[in-house]
Structures are given as structure tokens and as C-alpha cells.
LODRENPA-294282 format. One line per field, with one value per residue (C-alpha): residue number from 1; x, z, y. Coordinates in steps of 0.1 Angstrom, whole numbers, m for minus. Layout:
<nodes>
resi = (NUM,...)
px = (X,...)
pz = (Z,...)
py = (Y,...)
</nodes>
This chain:
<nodes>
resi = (1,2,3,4,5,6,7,8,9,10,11,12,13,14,15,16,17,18,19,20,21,22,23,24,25,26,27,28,29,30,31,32,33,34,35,36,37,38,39,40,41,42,43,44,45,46,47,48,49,50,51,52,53,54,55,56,57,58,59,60,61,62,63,64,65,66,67,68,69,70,71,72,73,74,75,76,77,78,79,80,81,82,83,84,85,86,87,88,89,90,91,92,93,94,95,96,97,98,99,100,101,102,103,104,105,106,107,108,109,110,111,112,113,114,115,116,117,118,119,120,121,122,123,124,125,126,127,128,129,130,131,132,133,134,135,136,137,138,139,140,141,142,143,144,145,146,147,148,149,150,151,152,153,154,155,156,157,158,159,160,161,162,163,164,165,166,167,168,169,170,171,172,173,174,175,176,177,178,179,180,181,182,183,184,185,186,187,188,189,190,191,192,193,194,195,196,197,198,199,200,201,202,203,204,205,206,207,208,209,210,211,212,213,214,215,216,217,218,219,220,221,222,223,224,225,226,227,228,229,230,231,232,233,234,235,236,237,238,239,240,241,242,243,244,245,246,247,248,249,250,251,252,253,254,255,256,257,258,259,260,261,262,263,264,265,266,267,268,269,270,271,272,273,274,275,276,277,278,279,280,281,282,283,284,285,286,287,288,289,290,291,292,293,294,295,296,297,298,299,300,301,302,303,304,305,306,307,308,309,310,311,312,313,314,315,316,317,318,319,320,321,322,323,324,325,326,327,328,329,330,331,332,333,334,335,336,337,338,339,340,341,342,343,344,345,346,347,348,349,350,351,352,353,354,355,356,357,358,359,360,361,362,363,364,365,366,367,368,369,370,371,372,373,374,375,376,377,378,379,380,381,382,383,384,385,386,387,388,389,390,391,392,393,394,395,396,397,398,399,400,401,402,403,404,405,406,407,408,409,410,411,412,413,414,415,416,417,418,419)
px = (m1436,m1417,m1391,m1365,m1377,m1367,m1336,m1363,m1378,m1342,m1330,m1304,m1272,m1251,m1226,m1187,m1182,m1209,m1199,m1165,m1177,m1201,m1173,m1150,m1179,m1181,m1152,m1152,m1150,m1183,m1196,m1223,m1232,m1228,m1240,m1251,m1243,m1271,m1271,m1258,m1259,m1241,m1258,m1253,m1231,m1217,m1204,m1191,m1169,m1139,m1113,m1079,m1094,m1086,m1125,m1127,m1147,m1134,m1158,m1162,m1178,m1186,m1193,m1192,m1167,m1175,m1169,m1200,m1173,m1172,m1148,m1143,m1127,m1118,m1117,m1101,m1103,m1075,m1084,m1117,m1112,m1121,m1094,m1085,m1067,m1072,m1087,m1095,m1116,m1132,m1142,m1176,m1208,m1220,m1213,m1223,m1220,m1191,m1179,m1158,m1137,m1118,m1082,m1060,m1052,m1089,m1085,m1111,m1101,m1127,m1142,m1154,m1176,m1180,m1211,m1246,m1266,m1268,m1231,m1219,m1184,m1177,m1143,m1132,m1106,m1095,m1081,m1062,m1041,m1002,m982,m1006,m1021,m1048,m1035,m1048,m1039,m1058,m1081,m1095,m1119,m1143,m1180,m1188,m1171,m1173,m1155,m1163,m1138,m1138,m1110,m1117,m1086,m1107,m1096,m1117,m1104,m1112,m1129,m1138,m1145,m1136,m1133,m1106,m1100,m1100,m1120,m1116,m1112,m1144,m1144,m1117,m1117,m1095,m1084,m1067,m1053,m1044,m1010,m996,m968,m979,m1017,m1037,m1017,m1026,m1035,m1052,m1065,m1091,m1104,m1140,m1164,m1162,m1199,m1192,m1191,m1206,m1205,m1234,m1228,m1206,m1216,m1198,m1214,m1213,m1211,m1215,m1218,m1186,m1173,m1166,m1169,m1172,m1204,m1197,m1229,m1227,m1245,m1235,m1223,m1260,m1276,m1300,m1284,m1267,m1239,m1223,m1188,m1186,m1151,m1132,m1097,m1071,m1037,m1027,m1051,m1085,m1111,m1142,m1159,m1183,m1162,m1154,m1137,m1126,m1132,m1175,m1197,m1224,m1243,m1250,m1263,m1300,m1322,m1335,m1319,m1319,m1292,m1276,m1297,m1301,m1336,m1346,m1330,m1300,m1275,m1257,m1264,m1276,m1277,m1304,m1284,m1317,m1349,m1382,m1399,m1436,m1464,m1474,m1483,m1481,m1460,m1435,m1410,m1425,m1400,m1396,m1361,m1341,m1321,m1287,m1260,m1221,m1200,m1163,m1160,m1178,m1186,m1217,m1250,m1277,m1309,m1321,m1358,m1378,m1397,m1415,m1401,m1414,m1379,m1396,m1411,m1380,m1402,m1400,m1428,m1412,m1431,m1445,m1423,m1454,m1457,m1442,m1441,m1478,m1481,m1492,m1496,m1519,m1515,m1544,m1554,m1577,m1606,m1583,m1554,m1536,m1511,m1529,m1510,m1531,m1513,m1535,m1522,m1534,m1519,m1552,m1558,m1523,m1534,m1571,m1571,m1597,m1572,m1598,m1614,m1615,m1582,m1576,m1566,m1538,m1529,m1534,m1514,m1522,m1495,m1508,m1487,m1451,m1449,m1417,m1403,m1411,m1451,m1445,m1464,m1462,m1430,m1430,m1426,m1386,m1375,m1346,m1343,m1346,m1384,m1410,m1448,m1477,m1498,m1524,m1528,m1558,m1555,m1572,m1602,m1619,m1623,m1631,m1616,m1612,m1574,m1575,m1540,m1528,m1494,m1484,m1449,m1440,m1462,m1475,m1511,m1527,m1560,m1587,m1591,m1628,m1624)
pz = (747,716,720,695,666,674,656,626,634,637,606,581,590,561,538,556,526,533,574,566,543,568,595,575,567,606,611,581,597,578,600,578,563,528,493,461,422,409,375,353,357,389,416,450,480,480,450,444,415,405,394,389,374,402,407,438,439,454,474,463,491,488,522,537,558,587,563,543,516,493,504,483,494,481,499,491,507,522,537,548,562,541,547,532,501,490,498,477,494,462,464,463,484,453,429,396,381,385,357,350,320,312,308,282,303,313,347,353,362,385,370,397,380,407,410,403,376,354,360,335,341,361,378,371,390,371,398,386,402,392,409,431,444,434,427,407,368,353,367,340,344,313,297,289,286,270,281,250,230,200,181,184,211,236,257,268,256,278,256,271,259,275,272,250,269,240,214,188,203,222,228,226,222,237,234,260,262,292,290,318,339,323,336,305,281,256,222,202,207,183,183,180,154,157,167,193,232,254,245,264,247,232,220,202,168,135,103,67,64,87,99,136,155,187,180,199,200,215,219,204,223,232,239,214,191,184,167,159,154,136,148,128,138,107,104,104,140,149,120,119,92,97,98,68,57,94,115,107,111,101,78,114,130,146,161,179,214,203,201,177,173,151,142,113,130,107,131,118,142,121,129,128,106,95,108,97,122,124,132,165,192,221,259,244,211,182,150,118,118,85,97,77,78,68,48,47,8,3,35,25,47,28,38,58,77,85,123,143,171,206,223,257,257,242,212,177,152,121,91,57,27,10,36,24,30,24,65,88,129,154,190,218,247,256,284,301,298,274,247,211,179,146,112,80,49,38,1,m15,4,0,m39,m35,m38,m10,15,29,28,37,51,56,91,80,122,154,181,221,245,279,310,313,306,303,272,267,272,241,212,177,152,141,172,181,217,225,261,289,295,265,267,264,233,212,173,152,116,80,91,74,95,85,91,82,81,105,87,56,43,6,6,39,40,77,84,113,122,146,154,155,166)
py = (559,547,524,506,522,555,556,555,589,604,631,610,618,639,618,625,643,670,668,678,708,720,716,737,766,767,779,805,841,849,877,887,853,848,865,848,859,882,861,837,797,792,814,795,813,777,760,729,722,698,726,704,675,653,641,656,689,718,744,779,800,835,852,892,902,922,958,939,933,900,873,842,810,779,749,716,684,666,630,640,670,706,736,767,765,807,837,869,897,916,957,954,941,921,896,897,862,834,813,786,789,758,758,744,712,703,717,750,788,810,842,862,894,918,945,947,946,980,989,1003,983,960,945,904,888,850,822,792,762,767,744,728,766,786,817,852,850,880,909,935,963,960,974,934,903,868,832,814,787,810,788,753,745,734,753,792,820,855,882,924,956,985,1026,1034,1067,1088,1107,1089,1052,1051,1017,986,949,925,890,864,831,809,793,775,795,827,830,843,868,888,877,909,938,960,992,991,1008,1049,1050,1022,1039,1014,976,960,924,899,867,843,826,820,846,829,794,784,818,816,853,877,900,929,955,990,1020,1052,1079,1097,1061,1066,1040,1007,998,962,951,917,905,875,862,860,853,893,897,909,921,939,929,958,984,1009,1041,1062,1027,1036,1005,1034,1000,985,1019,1012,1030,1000,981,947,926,905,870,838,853,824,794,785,785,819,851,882,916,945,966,990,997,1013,1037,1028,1059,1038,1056,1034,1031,1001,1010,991,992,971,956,943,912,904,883,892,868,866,870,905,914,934,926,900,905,872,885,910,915,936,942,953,956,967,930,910,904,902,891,877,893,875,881,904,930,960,997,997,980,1003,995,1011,1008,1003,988,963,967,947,973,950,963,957,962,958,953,973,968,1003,998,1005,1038,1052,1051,1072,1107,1108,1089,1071,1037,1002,982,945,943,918,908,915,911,913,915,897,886,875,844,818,806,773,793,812,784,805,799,832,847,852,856,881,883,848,863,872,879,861,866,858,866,874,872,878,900,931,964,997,1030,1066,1084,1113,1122,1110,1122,1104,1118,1099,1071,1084,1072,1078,1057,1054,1017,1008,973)
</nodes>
């Protein structure tokens, strides 16, 4: 039998802050619980976030009605006690991702990205407080979007591309800024490159030495290629730097997926405006990528690295300054079913009339498990996506082989890897 100590074995009781919210959530008609955002940095079915500046957080819930649709509330606390301050039932089952863009008086707007991941667009309804209520300020209908101070305000300006509906405007970029009274307005607007059909991503960075701009890359109509628009904001509106005669950004065309990226660390982003197709035959797309950046003056691309880059795996190997067109890669796999990619520098065969001999096998890279970032150790070794591989590298090692195929006009060399 225990006696006066039992109040020691009882559970803490919640702070009255956290009493009050789960009093409130109670008596939320959530018939079917609640739903979380697929991605992104806020991902809880029950947020808590100071929106008006007051120091007191407000409670963003997002529930399921009895249909199974999305319901958002917000809550705010008035001495002690949690209540309904507004409601917005969304179109879909699922939610995206939820930002918090912040407004040109400190205070923070919602963005509520509804869907799933591999839409190909995607609905966003914005909330702000005028006049002491939360109220609706924008909803768009876009391919991608980007919440990013882009001009040094302070305060979050609202970025999307969307179909341009026609033939010959594919794609469209626009611009928005919140101004008090008048919910977020529209500030420019910008057809995108000719080849440019569906914009997968936007990112905000920097071109030149102090450039500021909205990277927006797309594919190309059949999917099978990837188009950037590098977009600067002057005095006259919204500039592609990229773009030339008939709106063509044909000097960014690739025919590899990845994205736009600070590949060598200096704080610019550069894009992968060309690419070298390898002979690798192998499950994952391997390709060479050029890597340049854009300045304001000439606007001309300036070559800044060169990678080889396994998109499938959000990889990309930066490549020494001497490897030339003379590099060949192979593809295998391991006895453990690994991906293995071996670098020849094949130089001295390419100039034999018998088109065979002896290669330095310059590197080799294996491709092991997935792995998270802060795993991957070697500096030449860039990240593109949240996840890369693992990997381990072999270097500076003699190996000999015969060409089964050997074509001098187009460099193609085909090998059998006798490792």
C-alpha cells in the first residue's frame, strides 16, 4: 500500500496554456482526426505560431471533415481560454506544405499548398490578420511557387508559375506583394522562356557577384528536357536574363533533370546550361554537366565547373580541370549488386590505329546505400536533392582492356571492365 507519496507517481499535469488548447481541439468537429503536410519544415497537424506579433502564439490545426476534406483553423487565445478565430475548408484530402511568409509589419501570413506530392499544380490559399481577423488575402493555382524576400524590404514577397494557356506562352511568371488593406497585389508578370512548359522549381539566389534573382527551371514540352529562366527585377519590370531572339533560352536547354545549384560554394547559383552524353550503359542517367554563371553586364554564361552527374541519386561528382573529352565511363555492378562507374582516360588509345591498349583507370566510383547528408565525407562530391548516396572512390590505378567498339569520329568507346 503506498501512501503520501502518491501524488509522486501521478503524470505532470499540462501548463494552463496547453489545457486550454487541448480543451479547445475537444471540441473541434474533427470527425476524421487530423492530417499532417506531406513536406516542407512545418509538418505537424497542430502548429503553434505567433502570427500578429503580439507574443502569444496562435494554433493552426488542420483536421478532415466528415467528406474526408481538409479543414484548417486558427485558434487564438483570449484570457486563458482557446476559440475559434477562422475557418477555411480546402478541396482536397491533402496538404502539401504550410508556410509562413512574413508580412511587411512583422506580423506572419498562412500559405496553405494543397495536394500531394507529384501534382503537376497545385492550389494555395494565403490568410492574414486585417483589422484584428484572419481573413483570405490571395489564392492562386500554379506549377511551383516561392515565398522568398527577393528585394531586401523585409518583408516576403509571393512568387508562381503557371500555364500560360497558349501556344506560344507555355508557361508564366508572377510576382506579389503584401500591402496592408489590399491583401497581396500584383507586382509583375513575365512570360517564361519559349521552351519553358512545366516549371518544377524556383529558387531564389544570387547571379554575378551581387545580382539578386528567381531561378525558374522547367521542362520542355516532351519532358525530355530542361530549360532555365534567370529572372532579375529592374526598374522597367521582370527580366530574363536567359532569354534571346523569339523569348528562346535555347543556351540553358539540357538534356539532364537537375536543377539549378551553387555547385563550387561561392555563394552564386549556376546553371547546367550544356551537357555531354557519356556511352554508359547502366540503370541510373549518368551525364557530364557544364556549370555557368550569368552576369548582369553581358549576360553570356562563364563556365564555373564541370560534374558528373548521376541525377537518379541527387549526385554530382565535380571533375578535375584536366579531364577532357578523352574520359570515358563504364558502368557495372558489384557482387554486391552495387552501381560501379570507372573513369578511363582513353586519350592514348583514341590516337592508335589499332584502337586498343592500356588505360589509366583515372576513378572509380561505387554507389552503396542511401545515406543522409551530413554521411556524405568527400568535397568533391555535390548534393542536389535532401538525400544522396553513399560512396566510396578508388583512384590512380592501372587496368587493362580491349575496345569491343571504337568509333574516332565520335569519340564512342565501348569497354569491357576487367576489374
Amino acid at each position: 500500500m503506498v501512501g503520501s507519496g502518491d501524488k509522486y507517481l501521478a503524470l505532470p499535469e499540462l501548463p494552463l496554456q496547453y489545457s486550454a488548447l487541448q480543451s479547445a481541439l475537444d471540441g473541434l468537429e474533427n470527425e476524421n482526426g487530423y492530417v499532417s503536410p506531406e513536406t516542407g519544415a512545418h509538418r505537424q497537424p497542430v502548429q503553434m505560431v505567433d502570427l500578429d506579433g503580439d507574443g502569444i502564439e496562435e494554433a493552426v490545426v488542420f483536421g478532415l471533415t466528415e467528406g474526408g476534406l481538409c479543414q484548417v483553423y486558427v485558434l487564438r487565445e483570449y484570457g486563458g481560454t482557446y476559440t475559434v478565430s477562422y475557418t477555411i475548408e480546402g478541396g482536397s484530402p491533402y496538404i502539401f506544405e504550410v508556410l509562413y511568409p512574413t508580412l511587411m509589419d512583422g506580423n506572419k501570413a498562412i500559405a496553405i499548398a494543397w495536394g500531394r506530392t507529384g501534382d503537376l499544380s497545385r492550389g494555395v490559399t494565403v490568410i492574414a490578420m486585417e483589422n484584428e481577423h484572419f481573413t483570405k488575402v490571395l489564392s492562386f493555382s500554379g506549377q511551383s511557387y516561392l515565398f522568398e524576400d527577393t528585394d531586401g524590404d523585409g518583408a516576403d514577397e509571393i512568387w508562381y508559375a503557371d500555364r500560360g494557356g497558349t501556344a506560344w506562352i507555355r508557361s508564366r511568371l508572377h510576382r506579389y506583394e503584401y500591402r496592408e488593406g489590399d491583401g497581396f497585389y500584383p507586382t509583375g508578370r513575365l512570360n517564361l522562356a519559349a521552351e519553358a512548359s512545366n516549371t518544377i522549381s524556383l529558387q531564389y539566389g544570387l547571379c554575378g557577384p551581387n545580382t539578386p534573382a528567381v531561378f525558374a527551371d522547367s521542362y520542355t514540352e516532351d519532358g525530355k528536357r530542361m530549360v532555365t529562366d534567370l529572372v532579375v527585377e529592374s526598374e522597367s519590370g521582370l527580366i530574363s536574363m536567359t532569354q534571346g531572339l523569339a523569348s528562346s533560352a535555347e543556351n540553358t536547354l539540357r538534356r539532364t533533370y537537375a536543377l539549378c545549384a551553387d555547385i563550387n560554394g561561392d555563394g552564386i547559383l549556376e546553371i547546367p546550361v550544356a551537357d555531354r552524353q557519356f556511352p554508359v550503359w547502366l540503370p541510373l542517367s549518368g551525364q557530364f554537366i557544364e556549370w555557368c554563371d550569368f552576369s548582369w553586364d553581358d549576360r553570356q554564361p562563364r563556365l564555373v565547373q564541370q560534374t558528373f552527374c548521376i541525377s537518379g541519386q541527387g549526385l554530382a561528382m565535380v571533375l578535375p580541370d584536366n579531364w577532357d573529352s578523352g574520359v570515358r565511363v563504364t558502368y557495372w555492378s558489384d557482387e554486391m549488386g552495387r552501381p560501379v562507374y570507372s573513369f578511363y582516360d582513353i586519350r592514348q588509345i583514341l590516337d592508335e590505329e589499332e584502337g586498343s591498349g592500356t588505360a589509366e583507370l583515372l576513378m572509380r566510383l561505387c554507389i552503396g546505400e542511401v545515406v543522409r547528408l551530413e554521411e556524405i565525407p568527400y568535397d568533391n562530391i555535390c548534393v542536389l536533392n535532401e538525400v544522396a548516396v553513399g560512396y566510396y572512390i578508388e583512384q590512380n590505378s592501372n587496368i587493362n582492356m580491349r575496345p569491343e567498339k571504337h568509333d574516332i569520329e565520335t569519340g564512342l568507346l565501348q569497354v569491357q571492365d576487367r576489374w
